[in-house]
N, C-alpha and C positions, 0 to 999 in steps of 0.2 A: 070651834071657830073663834079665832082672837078680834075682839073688837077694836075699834081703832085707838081708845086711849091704853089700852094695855100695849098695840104694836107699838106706838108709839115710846110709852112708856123702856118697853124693852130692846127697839132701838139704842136709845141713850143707855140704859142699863148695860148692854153687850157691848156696846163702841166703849164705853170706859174700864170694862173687862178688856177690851182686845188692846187699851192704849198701857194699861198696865203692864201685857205680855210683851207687846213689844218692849219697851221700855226696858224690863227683865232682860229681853234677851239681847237687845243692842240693833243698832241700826246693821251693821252687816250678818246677822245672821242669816241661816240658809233657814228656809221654810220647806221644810222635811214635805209638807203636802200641795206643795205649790211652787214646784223645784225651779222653774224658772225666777222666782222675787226674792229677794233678800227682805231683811224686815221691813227694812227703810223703803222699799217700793212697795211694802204692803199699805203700810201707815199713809203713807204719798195716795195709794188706788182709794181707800176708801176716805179719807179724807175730800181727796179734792172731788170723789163722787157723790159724795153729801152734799159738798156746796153748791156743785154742779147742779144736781136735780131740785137742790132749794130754790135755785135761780129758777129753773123753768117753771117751778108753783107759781112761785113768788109772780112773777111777771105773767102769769098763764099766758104761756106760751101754748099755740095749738098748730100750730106749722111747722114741720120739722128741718122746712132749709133755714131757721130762726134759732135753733137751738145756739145755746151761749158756746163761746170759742176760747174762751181764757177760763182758764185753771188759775183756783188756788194754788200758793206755794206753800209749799212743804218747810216748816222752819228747818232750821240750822241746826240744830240741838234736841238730840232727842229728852233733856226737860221740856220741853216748852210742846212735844207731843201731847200728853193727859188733857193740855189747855186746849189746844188747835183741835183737837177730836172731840171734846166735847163741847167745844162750839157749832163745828160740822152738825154733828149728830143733834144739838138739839135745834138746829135753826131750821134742817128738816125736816123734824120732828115737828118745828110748830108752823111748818111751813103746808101739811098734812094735817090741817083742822078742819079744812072746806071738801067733804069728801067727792062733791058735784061737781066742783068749780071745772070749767073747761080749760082742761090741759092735755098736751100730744099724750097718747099713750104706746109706748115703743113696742108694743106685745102685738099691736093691730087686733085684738080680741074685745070683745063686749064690756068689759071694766071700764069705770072712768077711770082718766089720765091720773091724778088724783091715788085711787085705788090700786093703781096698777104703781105707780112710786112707792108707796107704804109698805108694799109686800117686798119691792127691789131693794129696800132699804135695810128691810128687817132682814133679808135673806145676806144682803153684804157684811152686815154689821154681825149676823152670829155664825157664817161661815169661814168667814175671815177671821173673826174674834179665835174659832176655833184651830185657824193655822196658826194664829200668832201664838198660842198655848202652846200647839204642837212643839214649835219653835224654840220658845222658853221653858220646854219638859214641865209644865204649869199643867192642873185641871181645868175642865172648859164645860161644867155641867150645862146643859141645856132642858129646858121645860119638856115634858113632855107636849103639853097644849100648840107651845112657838114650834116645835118641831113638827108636830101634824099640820100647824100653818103653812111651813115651808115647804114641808113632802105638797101641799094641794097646788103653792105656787109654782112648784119646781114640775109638777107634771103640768101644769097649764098654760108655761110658758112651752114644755118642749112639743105640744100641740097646737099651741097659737098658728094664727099666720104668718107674723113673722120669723118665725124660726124656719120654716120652711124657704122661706124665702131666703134666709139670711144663711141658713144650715143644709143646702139642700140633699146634701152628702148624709148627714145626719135623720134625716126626713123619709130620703128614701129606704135605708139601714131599717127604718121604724117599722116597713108597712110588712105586710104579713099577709097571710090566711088564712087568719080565726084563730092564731095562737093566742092564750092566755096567759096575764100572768098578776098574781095577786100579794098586794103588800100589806101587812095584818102589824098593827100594833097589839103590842100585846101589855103596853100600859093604859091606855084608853081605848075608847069604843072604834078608834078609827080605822077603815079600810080603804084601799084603792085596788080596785080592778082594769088591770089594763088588756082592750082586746086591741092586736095587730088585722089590720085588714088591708085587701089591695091600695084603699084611698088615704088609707095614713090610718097612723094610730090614734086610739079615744081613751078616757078613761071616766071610771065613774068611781063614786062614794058607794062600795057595796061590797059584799063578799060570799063568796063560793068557793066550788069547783073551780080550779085552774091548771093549767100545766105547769106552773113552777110556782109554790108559796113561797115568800120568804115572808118569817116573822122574825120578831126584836121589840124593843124596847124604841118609843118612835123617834127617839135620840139616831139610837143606831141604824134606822133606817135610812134616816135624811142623813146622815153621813157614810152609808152605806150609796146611795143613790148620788149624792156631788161627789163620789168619787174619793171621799177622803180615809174610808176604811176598806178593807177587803170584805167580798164577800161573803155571809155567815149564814145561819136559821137558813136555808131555801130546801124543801121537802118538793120533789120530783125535776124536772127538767133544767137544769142546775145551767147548761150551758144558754139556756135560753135568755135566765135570767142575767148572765154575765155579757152575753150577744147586747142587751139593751144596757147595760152599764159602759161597756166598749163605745157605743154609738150617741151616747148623750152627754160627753163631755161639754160645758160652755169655752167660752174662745180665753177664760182666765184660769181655766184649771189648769 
C-alpha cells in the first residue's frame, strides 16, 4: 500500500513522463489506447483535471452542486505543455497534504474526499502517462507497488456507490451467483478476489480457489483490467474473466 507522500510523489513523477510522450508525439497524434483523443485532448483531460480537483481541496468544497465550472486552458504550443503539466500535477499534489480535510468525495464510499482525489489522480496521471507512451512508441514502466495501488483503486471505485449509480448498465453486467474470479501478482504479495453475487459484485485482499485466475506481473494487470492490453495469464474460465473486462470500461476509455 502507497503512502501518501510516495502517491504524491508519483503523481508529479508520471505527469512529467506523460508530458514528455506527449510532446514526443505531437499534439495530433492518434492514442492507439484511447482512440477517441488525439494527444492534444489527452494533455488538455488531465491537465485541466488536476487543476480541477486542486480547486475542490483547495477550497474544500463538500457539496457537489459547488464544484468549480471553469477549466484551465490548454496552452497554444505544445512547448509550453512539460510547464502547464507540471504545475497541474504538483499543485495537486500539494493540494493532497490534509488527508481528513472535508472534501466531496465523487466515489460516495467510506474514504475521505481528500483520499479518494489522491488515488484519482495517481490513477489519471499513470494511465494516461501510459497512453501518451503508447502514442509516441515511448516505454511506460510502471512500479509494481503504484500498480497494486491502482488495481485496489480501480476495483473500489467499480464497487462504490457511485458507479452504480452513474454505471448502472455496468453494475448490473457485475452481479452474478458466486462466480469467482482472482487477480494474483506475481511480483508482490498482492491479490484480489472478486466474488459476483445477486446484489452486486465485492471484492477482497486474499487469494484462493476461483473460476478464472489471471496472474502477471502487477503492471500487466492494471493494464490488463483499464482495458489498455489484451487479455493474458487467466488459468480456467477465460470467458468469465473477459465478460468483466467487457463490462467495466470508465466513461474515458
Amino acid at each position: 500500500m502507497l503512502n501518501a507522500e510516495t502517491t504524491r510523489h508519483a503523481i508529479v513523477e508520471h505527469t512529467r513522463r506523460l508530458a514528455a510522450s506527449a510532446t514526443a508525439a505531437g499534439p495530433g497524434a492518434a492514442v492507439p489506447t484511447a482512440p477517441a483523443w488525439t494527444v492534444a485532448d489527452l494533455v488538455r483531460h488531465v491537465g485541466q483535471t488536476q487543476h480541477w480537483v486542486a480547486e475542490i481541496i483547495e477550497r474544500r468544497i463538500t457539496d457537489p452542486t459547488r464544484l468549480p465550472t471553469e477549466l484551465a486552458t490548454l496552452p497554444a504550443g505544445p512547448g509550453e505543455w512539460p510547464a502547464w503539466l507540471a504545475e497541474s500535477a504538483q499543485r495537486v499534489a500539494d493540494a493532497c497534504t490534509d488527508l481528513d480535510a472535508p472534501v466531496f468525495n465523487a466515489s460516495g464510499d467510506e474514504r475521505s474526499g481528500v483520499r479518494f482525489w489522491l488515488s484519482s489522480m495517481l490513477n489519471e496521471a499513470v494511465i494516461h502517462g501510459f497512453d501518451a507512451a503508447t502514442a509516441a512508441a515511448r516505454p511506460a514502466d510502471i512500479d509494481a507497488d503504484v500498480a497494486a495501488a491502482l488495481i485496489t483503486n480501480h476495483l473500489t471505485m467499480l464497487t462504490s456507490p457511485t458507479w452504480a449509480l452513474q454505471r448502472p448498465a455496468s453494475a448490473e453486467a457485475l452481479r452474478g451467483t458466486g462466480q469467482t474470479l482472482l487477480w494474483r501478482a506475481a511480483d508482490t504479495t498482492d491479490a484480489w478476489l472478486i466474488e459476483r453475487h445477486p446484489e452486486g459484485a465485492t471484492w477482497r485482499h486474499e487469494t484462493g480457489p476461483a473460476d478464472v485466475t489471471v496472474t502477471g506481473p502487477a503492471e500487466s494487470l492494471l493494464l490488463t483490467l483499464t482495458r489498455r492490453i489484451p487479455l493474458t495469464g487467466a488459468d480456467g474460465d477465460v470467458e468469465l474473466a473477459q465478460h468483466w473486462l467487457d463490462n467495466t470500461a470508465h466513461a474515458s476509455n
